[in-house]
MIMITI-18186 format. One line per 8 residues: their letters; for each residue x, y, z of N, C-alpha, C. Coordinates in pm, whole numbers. Example, Ala and Ser with C-alpha at 12.3 -4.5 7.8 and 13.67 -1.06 7.14 Angstrom:
AS	1319:-569:780:1230:-450:780:1320:-330:780  1285:-225:708:1367:-106:714:1290:3:787
This chain:
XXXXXXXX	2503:7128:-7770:2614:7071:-7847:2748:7132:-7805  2754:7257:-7767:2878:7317:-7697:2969:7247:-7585  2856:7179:-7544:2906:7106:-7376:2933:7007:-7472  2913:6908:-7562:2970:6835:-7596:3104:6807:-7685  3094:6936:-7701:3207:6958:-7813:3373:6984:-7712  3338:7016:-7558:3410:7075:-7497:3477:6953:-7427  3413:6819:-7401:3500:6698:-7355:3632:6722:-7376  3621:6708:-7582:3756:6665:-7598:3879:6792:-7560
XXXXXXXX	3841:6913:-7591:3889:7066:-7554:3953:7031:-7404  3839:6976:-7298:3926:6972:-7190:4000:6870:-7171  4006:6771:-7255:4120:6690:-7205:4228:6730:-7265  4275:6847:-7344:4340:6898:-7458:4368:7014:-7337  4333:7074:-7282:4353:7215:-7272:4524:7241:-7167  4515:7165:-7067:4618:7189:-7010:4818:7135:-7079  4750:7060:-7205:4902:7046:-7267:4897:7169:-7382  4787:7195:-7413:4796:7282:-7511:4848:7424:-7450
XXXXXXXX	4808:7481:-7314:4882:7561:-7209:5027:7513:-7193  5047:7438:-7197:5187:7397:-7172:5214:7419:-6991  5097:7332:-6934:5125:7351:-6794:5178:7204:-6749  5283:7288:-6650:5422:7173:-6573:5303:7092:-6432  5399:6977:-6431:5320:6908:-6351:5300:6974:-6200  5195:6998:-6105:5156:7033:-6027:5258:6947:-5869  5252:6927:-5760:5346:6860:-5674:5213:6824:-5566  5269:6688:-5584:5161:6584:-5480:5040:6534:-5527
XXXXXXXX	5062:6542:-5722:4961:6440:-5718:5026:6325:-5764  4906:6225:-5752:4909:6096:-5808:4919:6057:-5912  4936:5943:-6010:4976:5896:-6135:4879:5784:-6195  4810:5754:-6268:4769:5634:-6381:4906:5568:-6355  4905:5437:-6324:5007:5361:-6361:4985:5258:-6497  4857:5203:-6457:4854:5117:-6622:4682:5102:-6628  4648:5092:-6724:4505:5112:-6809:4475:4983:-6849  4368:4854:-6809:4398:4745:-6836:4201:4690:-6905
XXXXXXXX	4157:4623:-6987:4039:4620:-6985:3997:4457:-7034  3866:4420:-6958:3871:4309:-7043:3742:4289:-7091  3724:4215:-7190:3562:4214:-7286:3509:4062:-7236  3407:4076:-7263:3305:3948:-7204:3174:3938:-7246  3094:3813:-7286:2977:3869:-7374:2859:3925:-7333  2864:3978:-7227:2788:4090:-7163:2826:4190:-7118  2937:4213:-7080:2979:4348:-7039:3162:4355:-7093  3179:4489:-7012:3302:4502:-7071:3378:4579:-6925
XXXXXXXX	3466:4547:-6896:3534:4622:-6767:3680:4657:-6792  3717:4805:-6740:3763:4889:-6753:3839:4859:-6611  3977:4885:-6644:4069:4896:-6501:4163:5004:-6498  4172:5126:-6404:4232:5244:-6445:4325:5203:-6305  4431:5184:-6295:4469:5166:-6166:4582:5292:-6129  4600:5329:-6007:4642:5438:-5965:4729:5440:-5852  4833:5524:-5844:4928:5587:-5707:4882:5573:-5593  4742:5664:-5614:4686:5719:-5481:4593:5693:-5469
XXXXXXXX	4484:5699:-5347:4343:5653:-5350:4293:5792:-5406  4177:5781:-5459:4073:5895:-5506:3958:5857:-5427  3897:5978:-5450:3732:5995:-5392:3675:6032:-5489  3569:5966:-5565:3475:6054:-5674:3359:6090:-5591  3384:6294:-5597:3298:6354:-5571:3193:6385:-5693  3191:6336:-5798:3089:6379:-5924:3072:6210:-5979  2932:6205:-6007:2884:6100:-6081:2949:6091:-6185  2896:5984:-6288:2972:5936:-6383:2873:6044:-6485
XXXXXXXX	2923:6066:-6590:2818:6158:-6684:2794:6086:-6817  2685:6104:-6908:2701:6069:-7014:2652:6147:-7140  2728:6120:-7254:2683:6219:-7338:2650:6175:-7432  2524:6224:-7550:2518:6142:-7644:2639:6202:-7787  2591:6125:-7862:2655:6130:-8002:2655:6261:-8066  2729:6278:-8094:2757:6354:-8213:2778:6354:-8333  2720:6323:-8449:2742:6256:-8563:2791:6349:-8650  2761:6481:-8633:2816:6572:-8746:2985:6634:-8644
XXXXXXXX	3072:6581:-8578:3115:6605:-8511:3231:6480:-8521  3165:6381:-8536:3195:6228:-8554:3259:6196:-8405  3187:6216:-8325:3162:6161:-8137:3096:6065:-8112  3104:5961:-8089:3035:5859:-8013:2916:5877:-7927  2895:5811:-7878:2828:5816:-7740:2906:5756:-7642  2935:5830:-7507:3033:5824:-7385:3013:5878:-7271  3075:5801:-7190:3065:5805:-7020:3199:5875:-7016  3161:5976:-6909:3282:6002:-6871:3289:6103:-6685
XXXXXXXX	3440:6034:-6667:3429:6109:-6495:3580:6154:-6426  3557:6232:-6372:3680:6317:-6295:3730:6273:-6231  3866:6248:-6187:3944:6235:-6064:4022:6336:-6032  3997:6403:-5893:4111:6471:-5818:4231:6423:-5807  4320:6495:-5812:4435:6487:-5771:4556:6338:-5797  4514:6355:-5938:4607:6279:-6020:4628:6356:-6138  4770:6310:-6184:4807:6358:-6357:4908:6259:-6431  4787:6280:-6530:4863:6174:-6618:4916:6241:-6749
XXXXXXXX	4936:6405:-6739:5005:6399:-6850:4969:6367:-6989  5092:6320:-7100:5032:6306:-7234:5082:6152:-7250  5049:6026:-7113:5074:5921:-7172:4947:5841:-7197  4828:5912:-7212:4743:5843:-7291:4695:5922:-7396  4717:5996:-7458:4661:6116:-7516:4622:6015:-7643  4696:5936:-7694:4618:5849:-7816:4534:5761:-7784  4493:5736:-7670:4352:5662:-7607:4353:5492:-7621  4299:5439:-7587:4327:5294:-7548:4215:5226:-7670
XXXXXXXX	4238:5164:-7779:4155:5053:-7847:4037:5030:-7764  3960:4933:-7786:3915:4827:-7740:3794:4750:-7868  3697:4817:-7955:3664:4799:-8021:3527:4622:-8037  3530:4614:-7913:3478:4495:-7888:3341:4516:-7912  3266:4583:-7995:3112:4595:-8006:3021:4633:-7905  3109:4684:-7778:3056:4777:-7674:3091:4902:-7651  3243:4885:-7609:3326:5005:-7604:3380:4992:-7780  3393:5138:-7792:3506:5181:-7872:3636:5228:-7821
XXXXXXXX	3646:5263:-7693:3800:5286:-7655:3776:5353:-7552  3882:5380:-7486:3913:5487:-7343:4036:5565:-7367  3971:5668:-7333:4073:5789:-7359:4113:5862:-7188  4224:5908:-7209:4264:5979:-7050:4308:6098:-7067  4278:6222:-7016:4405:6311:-7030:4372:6412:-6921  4442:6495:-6890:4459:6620:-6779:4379:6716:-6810  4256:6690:-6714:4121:6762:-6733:4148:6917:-6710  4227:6919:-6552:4265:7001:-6487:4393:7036:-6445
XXXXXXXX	4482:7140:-6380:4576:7099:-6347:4603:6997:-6180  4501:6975:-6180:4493:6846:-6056:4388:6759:-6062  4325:6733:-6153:4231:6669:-6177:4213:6580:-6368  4181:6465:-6375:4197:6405:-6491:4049:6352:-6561  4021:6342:-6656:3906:6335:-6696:3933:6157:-6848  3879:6093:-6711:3842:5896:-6816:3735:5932:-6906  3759:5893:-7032:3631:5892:-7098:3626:5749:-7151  3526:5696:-7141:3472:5565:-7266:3365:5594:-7377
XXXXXXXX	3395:5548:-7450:3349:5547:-7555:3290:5486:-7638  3145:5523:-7648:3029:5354:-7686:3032:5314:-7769  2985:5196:-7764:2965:5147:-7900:2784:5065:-7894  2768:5034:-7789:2660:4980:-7795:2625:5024:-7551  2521:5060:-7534:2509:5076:-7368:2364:5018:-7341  2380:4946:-7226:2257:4971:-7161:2299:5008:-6978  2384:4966:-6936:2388:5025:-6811:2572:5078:-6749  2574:5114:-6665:2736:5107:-6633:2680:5089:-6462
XXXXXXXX	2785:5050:-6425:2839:5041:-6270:3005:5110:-6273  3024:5196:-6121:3168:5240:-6113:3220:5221:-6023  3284:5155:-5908:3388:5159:-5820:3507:5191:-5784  3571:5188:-5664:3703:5239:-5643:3742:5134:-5544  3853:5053:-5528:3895:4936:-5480:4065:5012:-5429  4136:4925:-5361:4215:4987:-5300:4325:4862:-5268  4460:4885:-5287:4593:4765:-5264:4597:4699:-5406  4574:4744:-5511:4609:4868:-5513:4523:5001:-5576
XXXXXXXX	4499:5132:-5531:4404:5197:-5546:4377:5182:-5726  4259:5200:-5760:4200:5169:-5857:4042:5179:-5883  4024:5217:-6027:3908:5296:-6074:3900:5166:-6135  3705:5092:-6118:3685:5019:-6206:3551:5066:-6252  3539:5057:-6397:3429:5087:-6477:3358:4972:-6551  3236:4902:-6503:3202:4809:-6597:3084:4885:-6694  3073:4850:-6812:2951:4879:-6898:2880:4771:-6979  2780:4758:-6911:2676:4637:-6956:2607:4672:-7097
XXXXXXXX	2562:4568:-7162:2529:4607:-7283:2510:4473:-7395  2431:4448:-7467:2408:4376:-7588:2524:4402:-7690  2611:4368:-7726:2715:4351:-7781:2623:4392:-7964  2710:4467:-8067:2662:4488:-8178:2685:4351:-8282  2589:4284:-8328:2571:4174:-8372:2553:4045:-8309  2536:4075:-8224:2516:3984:-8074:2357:3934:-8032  2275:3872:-8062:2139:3806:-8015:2190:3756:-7882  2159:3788:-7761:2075:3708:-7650:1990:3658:-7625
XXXXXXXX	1880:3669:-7678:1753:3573:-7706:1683:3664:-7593  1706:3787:-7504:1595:3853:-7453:1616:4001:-7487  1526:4065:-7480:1529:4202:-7483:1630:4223:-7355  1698:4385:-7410:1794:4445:-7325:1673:4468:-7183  1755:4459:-7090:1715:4459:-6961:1589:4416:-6902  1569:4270:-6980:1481:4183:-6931:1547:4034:-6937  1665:4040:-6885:1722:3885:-6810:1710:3842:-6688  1648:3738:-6691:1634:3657:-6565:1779:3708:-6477
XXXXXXXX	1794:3752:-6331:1838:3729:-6268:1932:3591:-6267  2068:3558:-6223:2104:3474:-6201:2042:3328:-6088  2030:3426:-6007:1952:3373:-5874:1837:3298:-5904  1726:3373:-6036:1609:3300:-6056:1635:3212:-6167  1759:3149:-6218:1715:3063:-6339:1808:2932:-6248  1758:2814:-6365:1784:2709:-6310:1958:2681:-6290  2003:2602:-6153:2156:2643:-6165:2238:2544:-6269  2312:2598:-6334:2358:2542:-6430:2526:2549:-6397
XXXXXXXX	2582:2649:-6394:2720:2701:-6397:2736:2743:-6232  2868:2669:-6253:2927:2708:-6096:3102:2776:-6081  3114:2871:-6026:3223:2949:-6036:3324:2900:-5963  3415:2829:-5942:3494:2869:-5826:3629:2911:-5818  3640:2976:-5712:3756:3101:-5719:3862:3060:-5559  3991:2960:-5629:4058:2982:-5498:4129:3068:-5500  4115:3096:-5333:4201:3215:-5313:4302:3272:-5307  4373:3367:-5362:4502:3384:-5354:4600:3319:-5476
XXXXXXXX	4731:3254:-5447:4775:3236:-5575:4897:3295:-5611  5008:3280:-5678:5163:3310:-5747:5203:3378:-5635  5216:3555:-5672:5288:3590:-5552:5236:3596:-5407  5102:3586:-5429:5020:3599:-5271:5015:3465:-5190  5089:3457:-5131:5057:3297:-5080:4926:3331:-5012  4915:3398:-4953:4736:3360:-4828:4833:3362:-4699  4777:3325:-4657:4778:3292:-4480:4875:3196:-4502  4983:3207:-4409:5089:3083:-4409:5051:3013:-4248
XXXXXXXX	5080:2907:-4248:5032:2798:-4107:5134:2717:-4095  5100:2642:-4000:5201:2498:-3951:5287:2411:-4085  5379:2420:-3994:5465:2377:-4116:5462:2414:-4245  5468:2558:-4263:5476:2640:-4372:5375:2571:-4484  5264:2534:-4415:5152:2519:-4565:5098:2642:-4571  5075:2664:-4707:5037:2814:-4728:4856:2796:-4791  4807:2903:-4763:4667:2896:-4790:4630:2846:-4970  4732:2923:-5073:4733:2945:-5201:4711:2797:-5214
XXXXXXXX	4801:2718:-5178:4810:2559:-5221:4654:2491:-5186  4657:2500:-5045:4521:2372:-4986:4429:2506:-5052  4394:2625:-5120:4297:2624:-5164:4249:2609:-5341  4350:2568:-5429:4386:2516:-5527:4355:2369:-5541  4398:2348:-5396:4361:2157:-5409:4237:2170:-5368  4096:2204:-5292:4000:2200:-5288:3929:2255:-5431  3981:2330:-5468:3913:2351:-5609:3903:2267:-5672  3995:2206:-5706:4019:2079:-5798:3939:1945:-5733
XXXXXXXX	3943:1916:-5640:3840:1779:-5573:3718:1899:-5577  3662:1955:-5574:3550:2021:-5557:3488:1984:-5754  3555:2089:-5788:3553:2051:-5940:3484:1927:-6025  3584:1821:-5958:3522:1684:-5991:3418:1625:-5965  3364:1698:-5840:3262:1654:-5743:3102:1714:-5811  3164:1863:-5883:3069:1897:-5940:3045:1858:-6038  3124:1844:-6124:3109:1825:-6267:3061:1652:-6285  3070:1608:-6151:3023:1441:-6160:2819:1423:-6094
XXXXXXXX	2819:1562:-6114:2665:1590:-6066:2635:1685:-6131  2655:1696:-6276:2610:1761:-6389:2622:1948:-6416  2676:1958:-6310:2702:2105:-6331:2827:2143:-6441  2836:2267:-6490:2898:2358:-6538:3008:2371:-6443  3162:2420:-6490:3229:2443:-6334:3361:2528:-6423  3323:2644:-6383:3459:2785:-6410:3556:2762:-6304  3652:2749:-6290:3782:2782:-6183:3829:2918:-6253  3874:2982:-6140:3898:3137:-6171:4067:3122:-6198
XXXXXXXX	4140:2995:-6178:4223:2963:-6161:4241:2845:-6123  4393:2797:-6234:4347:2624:-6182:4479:2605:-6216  4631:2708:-6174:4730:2705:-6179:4731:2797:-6025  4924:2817:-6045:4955:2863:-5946:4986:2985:-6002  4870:3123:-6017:4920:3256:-6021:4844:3385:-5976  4882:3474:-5957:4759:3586:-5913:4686:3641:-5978  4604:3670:-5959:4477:3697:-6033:4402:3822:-5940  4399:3892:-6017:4304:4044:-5935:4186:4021:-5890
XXXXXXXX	4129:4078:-5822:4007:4058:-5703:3901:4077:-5841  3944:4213:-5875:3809:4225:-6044:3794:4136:-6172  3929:4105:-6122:3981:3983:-6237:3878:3862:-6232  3871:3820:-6105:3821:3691:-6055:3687:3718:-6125  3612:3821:-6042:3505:3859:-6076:3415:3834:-6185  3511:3921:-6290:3478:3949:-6431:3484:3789:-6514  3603:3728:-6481:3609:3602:-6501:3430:3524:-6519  3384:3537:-6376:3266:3445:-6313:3197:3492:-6409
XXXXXXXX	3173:3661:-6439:3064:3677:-6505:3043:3651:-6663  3229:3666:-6701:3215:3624:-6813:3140:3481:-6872  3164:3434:-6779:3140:3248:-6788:2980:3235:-6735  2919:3363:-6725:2766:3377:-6711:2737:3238:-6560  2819:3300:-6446:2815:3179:-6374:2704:3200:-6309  2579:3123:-6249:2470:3117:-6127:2541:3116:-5996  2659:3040:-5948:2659:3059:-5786:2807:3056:-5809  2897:3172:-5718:3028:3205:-5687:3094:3142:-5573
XXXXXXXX	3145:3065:-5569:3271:2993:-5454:3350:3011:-5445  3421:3107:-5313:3557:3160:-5329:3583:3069:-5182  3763:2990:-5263:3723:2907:-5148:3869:2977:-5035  3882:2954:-4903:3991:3031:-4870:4006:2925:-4724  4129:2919:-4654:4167:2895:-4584:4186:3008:-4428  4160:2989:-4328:4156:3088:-4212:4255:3082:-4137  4306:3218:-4067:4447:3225:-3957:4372:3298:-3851  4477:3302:-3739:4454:3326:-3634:4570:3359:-3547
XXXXXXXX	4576:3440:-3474:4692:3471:-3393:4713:3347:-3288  4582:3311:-3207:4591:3244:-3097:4554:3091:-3168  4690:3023:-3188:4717:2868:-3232:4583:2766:-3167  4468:2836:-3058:4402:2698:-3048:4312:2722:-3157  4235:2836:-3210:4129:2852:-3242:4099:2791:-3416  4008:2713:-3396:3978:2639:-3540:3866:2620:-3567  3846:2528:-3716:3706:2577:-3762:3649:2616:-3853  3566:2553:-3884:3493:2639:-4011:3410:2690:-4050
XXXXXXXX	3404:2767:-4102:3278:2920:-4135:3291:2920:-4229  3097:2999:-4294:3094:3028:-4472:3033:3165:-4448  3099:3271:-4528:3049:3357:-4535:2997:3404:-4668  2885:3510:-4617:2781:3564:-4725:2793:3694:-4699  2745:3795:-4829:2755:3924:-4839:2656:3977:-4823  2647:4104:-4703:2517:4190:-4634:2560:4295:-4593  2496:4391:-4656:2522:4524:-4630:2556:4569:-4467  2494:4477:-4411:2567:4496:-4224:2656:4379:-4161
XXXXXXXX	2807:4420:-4192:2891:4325:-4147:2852:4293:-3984  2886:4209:-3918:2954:4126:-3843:3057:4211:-3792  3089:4228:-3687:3207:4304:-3592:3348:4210:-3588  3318:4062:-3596:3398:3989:-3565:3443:3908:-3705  3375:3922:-3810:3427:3963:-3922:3522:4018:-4035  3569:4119:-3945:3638:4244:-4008:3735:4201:-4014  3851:4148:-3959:3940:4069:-3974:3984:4027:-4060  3892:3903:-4060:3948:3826:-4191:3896:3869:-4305
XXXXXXXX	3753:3976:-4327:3754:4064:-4434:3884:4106:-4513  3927:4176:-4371:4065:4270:-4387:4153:4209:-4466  4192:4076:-4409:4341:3972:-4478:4275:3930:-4589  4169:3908:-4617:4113:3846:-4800:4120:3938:-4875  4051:4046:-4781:4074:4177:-4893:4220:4268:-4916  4318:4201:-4856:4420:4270:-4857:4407:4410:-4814  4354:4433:-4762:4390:4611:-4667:4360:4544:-4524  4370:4696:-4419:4360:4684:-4289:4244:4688:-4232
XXXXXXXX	4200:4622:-4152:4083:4642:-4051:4006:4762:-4068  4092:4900:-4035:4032:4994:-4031:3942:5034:-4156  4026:4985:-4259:3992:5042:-4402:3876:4980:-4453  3775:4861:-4422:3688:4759:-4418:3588:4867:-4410  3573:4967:-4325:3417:5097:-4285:3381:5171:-4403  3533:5191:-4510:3570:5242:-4612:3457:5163:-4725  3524:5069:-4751:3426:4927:-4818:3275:4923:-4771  3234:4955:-4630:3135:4964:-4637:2995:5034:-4709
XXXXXXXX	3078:5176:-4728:3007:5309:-4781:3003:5243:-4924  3093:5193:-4952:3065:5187:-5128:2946:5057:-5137  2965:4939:-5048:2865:4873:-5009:2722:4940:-5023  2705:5041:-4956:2551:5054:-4965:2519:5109:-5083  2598:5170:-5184:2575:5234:-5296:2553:5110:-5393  2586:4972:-5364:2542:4906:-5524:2429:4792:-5407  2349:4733:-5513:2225:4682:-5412:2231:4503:-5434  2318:4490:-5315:2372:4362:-5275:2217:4278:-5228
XXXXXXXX	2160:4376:-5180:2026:4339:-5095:1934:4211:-5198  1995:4227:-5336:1894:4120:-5418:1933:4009:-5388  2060:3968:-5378:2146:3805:-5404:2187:3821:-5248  2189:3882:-5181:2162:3870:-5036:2156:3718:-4983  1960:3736:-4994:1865:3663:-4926:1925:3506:-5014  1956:3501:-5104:2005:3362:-5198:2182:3390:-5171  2230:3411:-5165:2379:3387:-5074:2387:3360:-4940  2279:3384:-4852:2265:3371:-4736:2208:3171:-4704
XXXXXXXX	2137:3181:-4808:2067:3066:-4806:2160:2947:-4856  2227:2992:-4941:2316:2865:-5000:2428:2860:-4917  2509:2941:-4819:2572:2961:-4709:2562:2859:-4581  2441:2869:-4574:2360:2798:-4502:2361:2626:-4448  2326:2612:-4603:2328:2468:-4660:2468:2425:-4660  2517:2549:-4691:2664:2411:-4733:2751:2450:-4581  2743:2531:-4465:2822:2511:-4377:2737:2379:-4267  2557:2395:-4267:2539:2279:-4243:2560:2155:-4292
XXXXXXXX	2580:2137:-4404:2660:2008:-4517:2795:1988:-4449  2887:2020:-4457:3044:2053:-4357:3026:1972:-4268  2949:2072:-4169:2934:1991:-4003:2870:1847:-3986  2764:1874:-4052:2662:1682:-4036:2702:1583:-4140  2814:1626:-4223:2778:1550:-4368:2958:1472:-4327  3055:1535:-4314:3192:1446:-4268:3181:1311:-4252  3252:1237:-4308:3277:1109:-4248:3323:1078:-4093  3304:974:-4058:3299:970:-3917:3499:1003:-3892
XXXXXXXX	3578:969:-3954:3717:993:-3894:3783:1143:-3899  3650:1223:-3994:3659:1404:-3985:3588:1426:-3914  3541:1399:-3772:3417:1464:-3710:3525:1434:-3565  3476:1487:-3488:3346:1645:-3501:3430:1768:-3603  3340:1844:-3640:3392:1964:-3709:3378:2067:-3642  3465:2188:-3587:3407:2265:-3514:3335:2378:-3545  3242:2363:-3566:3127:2466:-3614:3114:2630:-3589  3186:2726:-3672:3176:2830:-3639:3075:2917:-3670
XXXXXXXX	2988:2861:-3792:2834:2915:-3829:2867:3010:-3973  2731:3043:-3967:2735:3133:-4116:2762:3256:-4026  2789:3380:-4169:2829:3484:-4142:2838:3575:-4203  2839:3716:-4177:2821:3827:-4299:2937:3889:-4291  3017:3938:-4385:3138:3989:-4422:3144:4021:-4532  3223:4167:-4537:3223:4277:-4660:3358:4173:-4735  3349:4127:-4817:3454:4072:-4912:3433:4115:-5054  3554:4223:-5127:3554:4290:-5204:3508:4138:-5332
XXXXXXXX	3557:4039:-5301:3553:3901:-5402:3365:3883:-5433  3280:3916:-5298:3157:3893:-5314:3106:3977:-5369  3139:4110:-5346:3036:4260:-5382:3066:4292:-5541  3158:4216:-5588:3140:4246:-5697:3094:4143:-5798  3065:4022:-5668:2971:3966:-5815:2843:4006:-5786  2742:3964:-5945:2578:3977:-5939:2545:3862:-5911  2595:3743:-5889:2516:3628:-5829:2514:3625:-5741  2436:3505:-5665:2465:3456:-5508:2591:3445:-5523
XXXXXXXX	2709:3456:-5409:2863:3439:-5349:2835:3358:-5237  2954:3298:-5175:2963:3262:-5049:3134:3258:-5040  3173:3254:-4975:3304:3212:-4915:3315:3161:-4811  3398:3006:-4832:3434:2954:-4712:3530:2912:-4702  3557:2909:-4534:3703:2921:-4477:3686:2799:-4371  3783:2719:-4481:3786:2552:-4456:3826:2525:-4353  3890:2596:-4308:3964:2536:-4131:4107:2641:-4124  4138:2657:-4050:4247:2750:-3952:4370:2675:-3971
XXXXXXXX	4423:2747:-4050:4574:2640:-4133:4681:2703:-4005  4621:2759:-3928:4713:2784:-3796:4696:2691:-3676  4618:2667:-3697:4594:2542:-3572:4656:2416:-3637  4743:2356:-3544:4788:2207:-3584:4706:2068:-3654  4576:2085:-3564:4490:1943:-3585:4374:2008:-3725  4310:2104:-3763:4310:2213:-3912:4418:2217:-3987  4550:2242:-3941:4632:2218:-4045:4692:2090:-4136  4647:2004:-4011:4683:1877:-4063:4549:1789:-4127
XXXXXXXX	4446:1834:-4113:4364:1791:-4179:4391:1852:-4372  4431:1971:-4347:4424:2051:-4502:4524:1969:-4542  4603:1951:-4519:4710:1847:-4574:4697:1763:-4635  4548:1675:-4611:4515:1581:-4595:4441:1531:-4766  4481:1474:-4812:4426:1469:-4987:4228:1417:-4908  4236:1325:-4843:4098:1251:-4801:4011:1367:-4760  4096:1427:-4665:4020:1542:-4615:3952:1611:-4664  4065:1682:-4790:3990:1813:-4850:3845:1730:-4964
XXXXXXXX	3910:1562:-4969:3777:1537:-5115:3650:1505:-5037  3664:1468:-4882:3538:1458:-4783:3461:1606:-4790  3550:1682:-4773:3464:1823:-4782:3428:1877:-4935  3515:1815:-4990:3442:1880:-5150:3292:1794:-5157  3261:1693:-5143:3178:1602:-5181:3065:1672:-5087  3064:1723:-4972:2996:1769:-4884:2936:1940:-4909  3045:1997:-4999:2994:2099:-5022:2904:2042:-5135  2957:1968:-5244:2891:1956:-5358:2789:1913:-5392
XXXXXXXX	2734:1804:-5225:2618:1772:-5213:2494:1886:-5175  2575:1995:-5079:2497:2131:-5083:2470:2173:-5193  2525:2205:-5310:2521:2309:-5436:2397:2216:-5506  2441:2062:-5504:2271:2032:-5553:2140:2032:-5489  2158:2032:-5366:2027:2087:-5262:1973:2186:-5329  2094:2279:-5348:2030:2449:-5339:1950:2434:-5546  2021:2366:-5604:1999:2405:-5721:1867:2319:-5725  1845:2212:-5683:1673:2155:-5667:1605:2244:-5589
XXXXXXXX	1626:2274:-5522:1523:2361:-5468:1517:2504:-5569  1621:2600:-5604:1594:2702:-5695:1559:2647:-5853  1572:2529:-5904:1514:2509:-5997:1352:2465:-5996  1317:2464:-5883:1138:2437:-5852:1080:2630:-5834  1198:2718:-5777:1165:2828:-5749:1160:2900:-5919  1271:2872:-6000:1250:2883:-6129:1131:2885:-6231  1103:2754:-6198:946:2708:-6252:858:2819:-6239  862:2837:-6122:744:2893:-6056:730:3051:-6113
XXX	860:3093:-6111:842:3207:-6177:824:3222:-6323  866:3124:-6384:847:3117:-6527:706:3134:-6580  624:3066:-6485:465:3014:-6546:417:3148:-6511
């Protein structure tokens, strides 16, 4: 009970010293969280990048103490001082709140605070650097109709709900091309003919966005999961330095990128090339390997749908194939993902197709005829597991 009593002591101890801020660290800029009826995610965003060298910890309750039950974890070389010292609400029947304060004099100590747990996940994302904490959990007064940590997989139930997420948006245009069309737009308008296409073949259909504004990579995410989606579509437009190269590719998420990949990883994910090896390491730590083999497969289908399925005045299409790429948009969902990159808004005869209202509803109809392939076939795979 000592070690537990001492959380709150150390997040207390260095103002109660009255120690001055240290030189060269980093800052909490803003504390942001959002609730969802399965989980709850936590956004600590930051100055500087961090490295968590210590797992996440957890402690139980304290009732004669009046402590919760809480997760909590260190960061080097940031200080935040006493601008969270009254701790963040949240009260949503999972969390009870998040608290921050100056663990150390170079080091800061997040705590959350339960209300109801069954699992957490933690990451660190980067542009801007940032701590994300999700905590999964049965909500208090909340029936799901299964016992905690016996839900069907997304992948194994029948597909019902479909996510899609265009890319980019308000201040981010995307990739700018010929004649200043910008990626944000032609991938807004494929959402929307996509949309229709689905929802006119009985699916469910989330847009992560269905205006013109930005929306965070975790944002998107959390969005899909809130909306308990089965299959993620992030749809995006492709550039290129050298004006001939065009084309279209769908990519899927696998723990072993693609060399030729990295690239356009890089520009979706907003950081540099180099920083993609970075993404990798955290890659192998969460286990992509399940929705893999079913992102790979629905990938599949719909870039062969693309190429054979066009009307004859969109053909030929130039076929760049499926593909594996670290995209921070995929790894953080739990369903199958795919992303595809409709054509090279840098090439003239790609750019002028995106332009094209016919164009983009030939390819929505073509993807959308994929998404029901895949969902007849995983709703027979469904069955099967059910019995």
């Amino acid at each position: 009970m000592r070690r537990v009593g001492c959380v709150a002591l150390l997040l207390l101890l260095p103002l109660l010293l009255g120690v001055t801020r240290p030189p060269g660290l980093g800052d909490v800029t803003e504390v942001r969280h959002w609730s969802y009826p399965d989980y709850t995610r936590v956004v600590v965003e930051l100055s500087r990048e961090v490295v968590i060298k210590t797992p996440v910890r957890r402690l139980p309750a304290d009732a004669k103490a009046g402590r919760p039950d809480r997760l909590y974890i260190d960061l080097e070389g940031i200080w935040v001082g006493r601008d969270y010292e009254q701790g963040i609400a949240v009260g949503d029947g999972l969390l009870e709140g998040v608290r921050i304060g100056q663990n150390t004099k170079r080091a800061i100590r997040v705590v959350v605070d339960l209300q109801h747990y069954e699992r957490h996940r933690v990451i660190t994302l980067s542009h801007p650097d940032r701590l994300v904490i999700d905590v999964y959990g049965p909500r208090r007064g909340v029936d799901r109709g299964l016992p905690a940590g016996r839900r069907l997989p997304s992948a194994l139930r029948p597909i019902q709900t479909v996510v899609l997420d265009p890319g980019h948006g308000g201040r981010d245009p995307g990739a700018i091309g010929v004649g200043g069309l910008r990626e944000k737009e032609v991938t807004l308008a494929m959402a929307r003919s996509l949309a229709k296409e689905l929802e006119a073949r009985g699916f469910r259909v989330v847009l992560t966005r269905d205006d013109d504004r930005a929306i965070d990579l975790e944002e998107r995410t959390a969005i899909a999961e809130a909306a308990r989606g089965d299959l993620f579509v992030s749809l995006h437009a492709n550039a290129a330095r050298r004006r001939s190269v065009r084309g279209v590719e769908t990519y899927y998420l696998d723990e072993d990128h693609e060399r030729h990949s990295l690239n356009v990883a890089a520009r979706e994910n907003g950081v540099r090339p180099d920083e993609v090896n970075a993404l990798q390491r955290t890659l192998a730590k969460l286990r992509v390997h399940e929705v893999s083999p079913h992102s790979r497969r629905l990938a599949e289908m719909i870039q062969e749908r693309i190429v054979s399925g066009m009307p004859r005045p969109f053909r030929p299409v130039s076929d760049l194939g499926v593909k594996k790429g670290p995209f921070y948009v995929l790894f953080l969902s739990t369903m199958p993902a795919v992303l595809i990159e409709a054509g090279f808004i840098t090439n003239k005869a790609d750019a002028r197709r995106l332009r094209d209202d016919a164009y983009r509803d030939a390819m929505a109809e073509q993807i959308a005829e994929a998404l029901v392939r895949y969902r007849d076939s995983g709703a027979t795979l469904a069955l099967r597991i059910r019995r």
